[in-house]
N, C-alpha and C positions, 0 to 999 in steps of 0.2 A: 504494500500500500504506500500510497504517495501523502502528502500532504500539501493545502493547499493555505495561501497567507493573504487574505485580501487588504490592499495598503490604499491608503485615501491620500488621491495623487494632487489635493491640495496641500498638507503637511508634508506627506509622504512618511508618515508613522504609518505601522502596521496596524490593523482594525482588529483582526481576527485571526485565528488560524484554523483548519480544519483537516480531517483525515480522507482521502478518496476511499471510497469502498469496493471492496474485494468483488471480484467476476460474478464469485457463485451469489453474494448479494443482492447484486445488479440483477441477474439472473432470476433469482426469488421474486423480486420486487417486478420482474414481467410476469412472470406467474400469478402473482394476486394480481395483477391488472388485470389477465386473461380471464381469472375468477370473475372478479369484477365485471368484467364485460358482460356474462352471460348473463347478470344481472339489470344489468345498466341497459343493455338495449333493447329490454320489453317494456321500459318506462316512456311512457308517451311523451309524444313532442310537448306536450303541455305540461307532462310533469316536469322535464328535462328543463323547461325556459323558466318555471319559475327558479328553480335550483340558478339560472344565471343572472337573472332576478336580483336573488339572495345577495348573489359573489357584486354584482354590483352596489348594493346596498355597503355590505364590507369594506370592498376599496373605498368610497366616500367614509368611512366610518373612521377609518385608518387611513386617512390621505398624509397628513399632515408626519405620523410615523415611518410608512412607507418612504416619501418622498424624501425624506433627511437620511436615511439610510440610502437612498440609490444617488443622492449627492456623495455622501462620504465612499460612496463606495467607487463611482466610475466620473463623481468629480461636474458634471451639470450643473448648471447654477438650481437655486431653491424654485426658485418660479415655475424654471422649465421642469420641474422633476414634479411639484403640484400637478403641472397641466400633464404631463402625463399621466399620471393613476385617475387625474378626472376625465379624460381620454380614454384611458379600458373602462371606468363605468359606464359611460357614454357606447363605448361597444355591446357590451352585456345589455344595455337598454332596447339598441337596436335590432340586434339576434332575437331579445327576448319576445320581441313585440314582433318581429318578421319571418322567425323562423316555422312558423308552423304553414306560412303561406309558401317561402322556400323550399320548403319538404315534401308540401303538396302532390299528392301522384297526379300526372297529368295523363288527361285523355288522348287515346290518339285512336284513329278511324283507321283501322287495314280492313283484313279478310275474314275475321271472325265475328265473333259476338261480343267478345272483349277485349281492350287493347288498352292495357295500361305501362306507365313507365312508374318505378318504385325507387323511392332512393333507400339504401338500408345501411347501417353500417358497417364495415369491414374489420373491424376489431383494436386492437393495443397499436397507438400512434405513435412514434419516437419523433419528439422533435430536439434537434441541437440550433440553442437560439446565441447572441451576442451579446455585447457587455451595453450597447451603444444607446437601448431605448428598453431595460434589462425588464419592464411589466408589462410598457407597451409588446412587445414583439413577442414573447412569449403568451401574452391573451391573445392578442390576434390570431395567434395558431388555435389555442387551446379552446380558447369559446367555439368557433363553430366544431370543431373537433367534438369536443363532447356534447352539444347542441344535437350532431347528428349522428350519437349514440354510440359514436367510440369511448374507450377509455386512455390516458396515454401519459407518459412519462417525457419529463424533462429533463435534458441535460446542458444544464446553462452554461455561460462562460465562467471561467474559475474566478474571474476579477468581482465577479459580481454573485457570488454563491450565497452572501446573506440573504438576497434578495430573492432569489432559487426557494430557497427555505420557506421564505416567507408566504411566497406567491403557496405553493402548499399550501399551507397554515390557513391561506384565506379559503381554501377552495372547503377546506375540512371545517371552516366556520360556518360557510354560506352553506350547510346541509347537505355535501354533495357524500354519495354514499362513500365507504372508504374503500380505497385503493382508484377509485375514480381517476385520481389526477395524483402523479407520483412525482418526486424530484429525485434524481441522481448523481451523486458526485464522484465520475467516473473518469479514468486517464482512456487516452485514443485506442489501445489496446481492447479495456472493455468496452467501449464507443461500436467498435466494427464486431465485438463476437456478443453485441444485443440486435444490430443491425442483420447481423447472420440467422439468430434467432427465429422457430418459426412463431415464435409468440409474438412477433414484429408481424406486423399488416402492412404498413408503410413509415415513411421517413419524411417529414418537412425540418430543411435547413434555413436559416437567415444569414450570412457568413459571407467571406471572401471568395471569390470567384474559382481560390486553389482549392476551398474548403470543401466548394458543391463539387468539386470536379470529384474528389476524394470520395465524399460521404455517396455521391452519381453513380463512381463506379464498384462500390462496394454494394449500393442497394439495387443495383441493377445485375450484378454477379447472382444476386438470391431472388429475383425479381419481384422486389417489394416496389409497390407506389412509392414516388419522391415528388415534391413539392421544394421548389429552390429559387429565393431569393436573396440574389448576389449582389455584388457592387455595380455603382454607375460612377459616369461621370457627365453629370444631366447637364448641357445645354442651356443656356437663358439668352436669348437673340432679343436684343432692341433692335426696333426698326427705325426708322429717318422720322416715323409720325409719331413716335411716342411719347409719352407722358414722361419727362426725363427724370423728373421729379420724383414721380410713382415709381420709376422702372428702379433708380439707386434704391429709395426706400425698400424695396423689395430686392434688391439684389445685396442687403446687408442682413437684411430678413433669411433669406436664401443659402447663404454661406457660411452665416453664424452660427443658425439654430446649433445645438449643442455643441458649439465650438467647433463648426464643418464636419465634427466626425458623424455622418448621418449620410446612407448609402444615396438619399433622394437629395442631396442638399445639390443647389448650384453651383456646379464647379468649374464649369466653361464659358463664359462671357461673351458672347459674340455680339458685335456693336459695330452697326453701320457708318462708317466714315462721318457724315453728315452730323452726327450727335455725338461721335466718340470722344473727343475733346471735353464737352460739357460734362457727359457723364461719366468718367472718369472719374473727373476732377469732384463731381459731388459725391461719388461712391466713396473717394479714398478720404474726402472730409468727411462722413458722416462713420467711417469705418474707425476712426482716428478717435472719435468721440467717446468709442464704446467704453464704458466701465466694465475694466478687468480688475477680477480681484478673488477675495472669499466666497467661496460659491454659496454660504449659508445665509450669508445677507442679501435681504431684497432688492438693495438696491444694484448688485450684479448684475451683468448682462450676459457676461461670459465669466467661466472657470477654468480652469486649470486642463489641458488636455490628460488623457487617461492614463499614463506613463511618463516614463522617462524617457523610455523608444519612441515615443511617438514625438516629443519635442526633438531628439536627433538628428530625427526623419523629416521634420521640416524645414530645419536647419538645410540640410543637404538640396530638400528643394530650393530653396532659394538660393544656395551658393550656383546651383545649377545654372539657374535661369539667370542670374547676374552673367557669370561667366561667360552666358552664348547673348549676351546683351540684353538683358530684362531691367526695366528701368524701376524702381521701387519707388511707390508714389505716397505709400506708410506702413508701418511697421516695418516685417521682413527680419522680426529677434526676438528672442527667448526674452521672456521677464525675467531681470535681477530680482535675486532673491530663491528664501525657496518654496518650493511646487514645482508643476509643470506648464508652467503658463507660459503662452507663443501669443506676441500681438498679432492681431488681425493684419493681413497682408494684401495691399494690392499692386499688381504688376503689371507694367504697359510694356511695348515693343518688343511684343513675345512674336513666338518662330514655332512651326511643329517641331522643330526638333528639340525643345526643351521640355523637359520628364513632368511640369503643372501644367500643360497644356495635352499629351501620351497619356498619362498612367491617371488614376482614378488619385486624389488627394484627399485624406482625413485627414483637415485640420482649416486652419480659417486661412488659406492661401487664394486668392483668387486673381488670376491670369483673365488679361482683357483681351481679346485679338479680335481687331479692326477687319471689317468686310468693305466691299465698294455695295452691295446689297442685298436683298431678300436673295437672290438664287446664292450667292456666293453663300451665305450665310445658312441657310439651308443645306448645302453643300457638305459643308466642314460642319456642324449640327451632327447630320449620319456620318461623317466621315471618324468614327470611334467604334472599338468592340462592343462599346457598352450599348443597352438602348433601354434603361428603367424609364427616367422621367423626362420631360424638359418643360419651359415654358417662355411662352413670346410675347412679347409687349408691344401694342400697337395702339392709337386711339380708333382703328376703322375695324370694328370684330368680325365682319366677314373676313376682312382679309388673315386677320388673326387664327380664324380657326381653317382656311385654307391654307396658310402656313402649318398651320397647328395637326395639318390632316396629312403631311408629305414628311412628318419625323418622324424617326424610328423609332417607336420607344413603348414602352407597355402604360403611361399617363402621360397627357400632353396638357398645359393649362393657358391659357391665352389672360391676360392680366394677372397672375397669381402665380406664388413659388407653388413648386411642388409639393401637394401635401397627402397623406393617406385619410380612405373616409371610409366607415364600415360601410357606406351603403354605395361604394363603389368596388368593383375588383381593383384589385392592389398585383403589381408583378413586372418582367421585361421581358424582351427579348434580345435576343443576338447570347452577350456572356452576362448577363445580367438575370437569368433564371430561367428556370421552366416551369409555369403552372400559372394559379393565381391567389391571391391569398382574400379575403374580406367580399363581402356582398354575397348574391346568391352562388356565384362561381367560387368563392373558396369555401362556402360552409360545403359544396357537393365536389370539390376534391378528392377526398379520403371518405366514398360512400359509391357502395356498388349498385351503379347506374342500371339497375335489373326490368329486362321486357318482361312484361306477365301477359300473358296470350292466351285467350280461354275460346275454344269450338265447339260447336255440336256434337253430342256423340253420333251423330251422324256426320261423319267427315272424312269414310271413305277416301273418296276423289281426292282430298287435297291430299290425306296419309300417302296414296300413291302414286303423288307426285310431290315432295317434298320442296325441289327448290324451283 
C-alpha cells in the first residue's frame, strides 16, 4: 500500500495524509456495488430522483464546509468553490425534476403490435475524475449514473481525496441505499485490475488527453463502455463588430475561472486585426487588476495554482514564447512569496510555433494571435487536436452562430465563455473525448438502449423470414 498527502498549495503545509487501499479491497468494494445494484435498479425513477432530491438538499446544507475544504485542498478561490457545490445542487435539481421524462420508453411504429425502446441500467460505473472542479465533475458523472439505476465507484484525484470522502458521506446522508455510491483510494495498478473486472459495466474518465488514451485502451481491451472527457484548448474569436468591451470582460472571465486550470476555459485568443490593438490593451489592463492572493478570502479572485509543477510549467511557457518573440503585455511571473501563485499573463506577437499557442495551457497564460478575418480566424479556431468548447463575439448573432456553426468543437457559445449546463450535453471531439456527459444524452450513456418488440402469436410469415 501507498500513501497519499494532500498539501494546500496556498501554504503548501500538508492537510492530511492517507493510506491507498489494497487490490483485494478495491475488489470487495465492487462486489457490494454489484450487490447493490441488484437492489438499486428495481427502484423507480421516482424513487431514484427523490434520493437526488435529498443529495441536493445536502450539498446546500454543507456548502459552506465542502467549499473550504476543496479551497485548501486544490487551492480555488472561496467564491469559486461556493459556486460550485451550489452548481451540483442545481444538477441534482435538474435530473431530479427531468429525469423521469429522460427515461421515458419511447414509442416507435414498425411491424408488430408493439415497438418500444427501454432504457435500463447496465450495472457498477467506475469513474476516475480530476482535482480541477473535485464535486462539480464527479456529480456530473455520478447523478445521472445513479439516476439511471447504476451503482458506481469513485476514484478521485489523490490531491483532492478529502473531498472523494466527503462527496461519499453526502450520498450516504441524502438516503441513498448503501454501497450505492463508493469512493476508492487506489494506485494505477489497482485502477486497470477494477477496470479488468467483470463487476465493471463501464468507465467514465475526466483527465488529460494521455489519461483517456490509457484508461480507452484498457477498457476497450475488456470491452467495457467508456465515456471520456479530455483536454481543450477552446478558441475565443472577436470579430471586427464586436462589443470590445464585452468581449475583454469575458475573455478575463474565460481564462481565469479557476486560475485557467479548467479543461473549457479560453485558451486561444483569436482577434481580428481591426480591434486587436484595443482589445489587447483592455484584456491585459483588466487582467492586471485581478486580486491575487489567499484563496479563503472573499475578496480573491484568483488563488494559488495547484502545485508546484504547475507554476514551473508556466514558467517555461513563457520563457518559450519570449524567446521565439512573444511580447508580454502583464504578468508572465510567479508571485514572491510562498504558494503557488502565477500572475495572470497576457501575450501579443505570438507564432504557431510557440508551445501557449500548440499545446493545451492550465494556468492563467493567455496568447493573442491577430487574424486579417472571420475565414482566417475560423481557420486557425479548427486548426488544433482539441475540439471541446469555443466561443465568438460579434454584435450581429446571425453571423455569430454561422460562425459559431463551422467550429469544431462538442459546445460553441456566441457572446459567452464557455460554460457546462445540466440541461445541455456536455463533451468534444477530435482528442478532447468520446461521448457526452449532462442533459438527456449523458444521463443515457451508461444504460442499455434495449428494443422491446412484441407480435402476434400468429407470426408465422414474419418467423420465416427473419430479416
Amino acid at each position: 500500500m501507498g500513501r497519499i498527502q494532500t498539501i494546500n498549495p496556498a501554504t503548501e503545509e500538508v492537510i492530511q495524509e492517507y493510506e491507498t487501499m489494497p487490490k483485494v479491497q478495491v475488489l470487495g468494494i465492487a462486489q457490494q456495488c454489484h450487490d447493490a445494484f441488484q437492489v438499486w435498479k428495481n427502484y423507480s425513477v421516482k424513487e431514484r430522483a427523490a434520493r437526488i432530491s435529498n443529495l441536493g438538499s445536502v450539498l446546500l446544507k454543507n456548502k459552506k464546509k465542502y467549499a473550504a475544504l476543496i479551497t485548501k485542498e486544490m487551492g480555488k478561490a472561496i467564491s469559486e468553490s461556493i459556486a460550485e457545490v451550489e452548481k451540483c445542487a442545481m444538477l441534482c435539481s435538474v435530473y431530479a425534476k427531468q429525469g423521469k421524462q429522460w427515461l421515458a420508453e419511447e414509442v416507435v411504429e414498425a411491424s408488430g403490435k408493439k415497438h418500444r425502446v427501454v432504457f435500463e441500467p447496465l450495472g457498477v460505473i467506475f469513474s476516475v475524475m480530476p482535482w480541477n472542479f473535485p464535486f462539480w465533475q464527479a456529480l456530473r458523472f455520478a447523478v445521472p449514473a445513479l439516476l439511471a439505476g447504476n451503482t458506481s465507484i469513485l476514484k478521485h484525484a489523490s490531491i483532492t481525496t478529502g473531498c472523494a470522502l466527503e462527496i461519499e458521506q453526502a450520498f450516504i446522508e441524502a438516503g441513498f441505499p448503501e454501497n450505492t455510491f463508493r469512493t476508492v483510494l487506489a494506485d494505477h495498478a489497482t485502477v486497470a485490475g477494477l477496470i479488468a473486472s467483470p463487476l465493471i459495466q463501464g468507465v467514465s474518465l475526466t483527465g488529460s488527453t494521455e489519461a483517456g488514451s490509457r484508461i480507452a485502451e484498457q477498457a476497450g481491451k475488456h470491452l467495457k463502455k467508456v465515456v471520456l472527457e479530455l483536454g481543450g484548448s477552446d478558441p475565443f474569436i472577436v470579430l471586427e463588430d464586436a462589443d470590445v468591451d464585452a468581449a475583454a470582460k469575458g475573455a478575463v472571465t474565460g481564462r481565469t475561472l479557476n486560475c485557467g486550470q479548467s479543461c473549457i476555459a479560453a485558451k486561444r485568443f483569436i482577434v481580428v486585426k481591426h480591434v486587436a490593438e484595443q482589445f489587447s490593451a483592455k484584456f491585459a489592463s483588466l487582467m492586471s487588476s485581478i486580486v491575487i492572493g489567499d484563496p479563503m478570502k472573499e475578496e480573491t479572485k484568483i488563488g494559488p495554482l495547484v502545485n508546484a509543477d504547475a507554476v514551473n510549467t508556466m514558467e517555461a511557457f513563457v520563457e518559450d514564447a519570449v524567446q521565439k518573440g512573444g511580447k508580454i503585455l502583464c504578468g508572465g511571473k510567479r508571485k514572491k512569496g510562498r504558494g503557488c501563485f502565477f500572475e495572470p499573463t497576457v501575450i501579443t506577437n505570438t507564432s504557431p510555433q510557440m508551445k501557449i499557442v500548440r499545446e493545451e495551457v492550465f494556468g492563467p497564460i493567455a496568447p493573442v494571435i491577430i487574424v486579417k478575418g472571420e475565414k482566417e480566424a475560423i481557420s486557425i479556431a479548427n486548426h488544433s487536436e482539441f475540439g471541446l468548447g469555443g466561443s465568438v463575439w460579434t454584435k450581429d448573432l446571425k453571423r455569430g452562430e454561422r460562425v459559431a456553426r463551422q467550429l469544431e468543437a462538442g459546445s460553441v457559445f456566441v457572446n459567452s465563455v464557455v460554460r457546462s449546463d445540466p440541461r445541455m450535453p456536455f463533451g468534444g471531439v477530435k482528442k478532447s473525448g468520446i461521448g457526452r456527459e449532462l442533459s438527456v444524452y449523458g444521463l443515457r450513456e451508461f444504460v442499455n438502449v434495449k428494443g422491446l418488440n412484441v407480435f402476434g402469436w400468429k407470426s408465422e410469415r414474419l418467423l420465416s423470414k427473419p430479416l
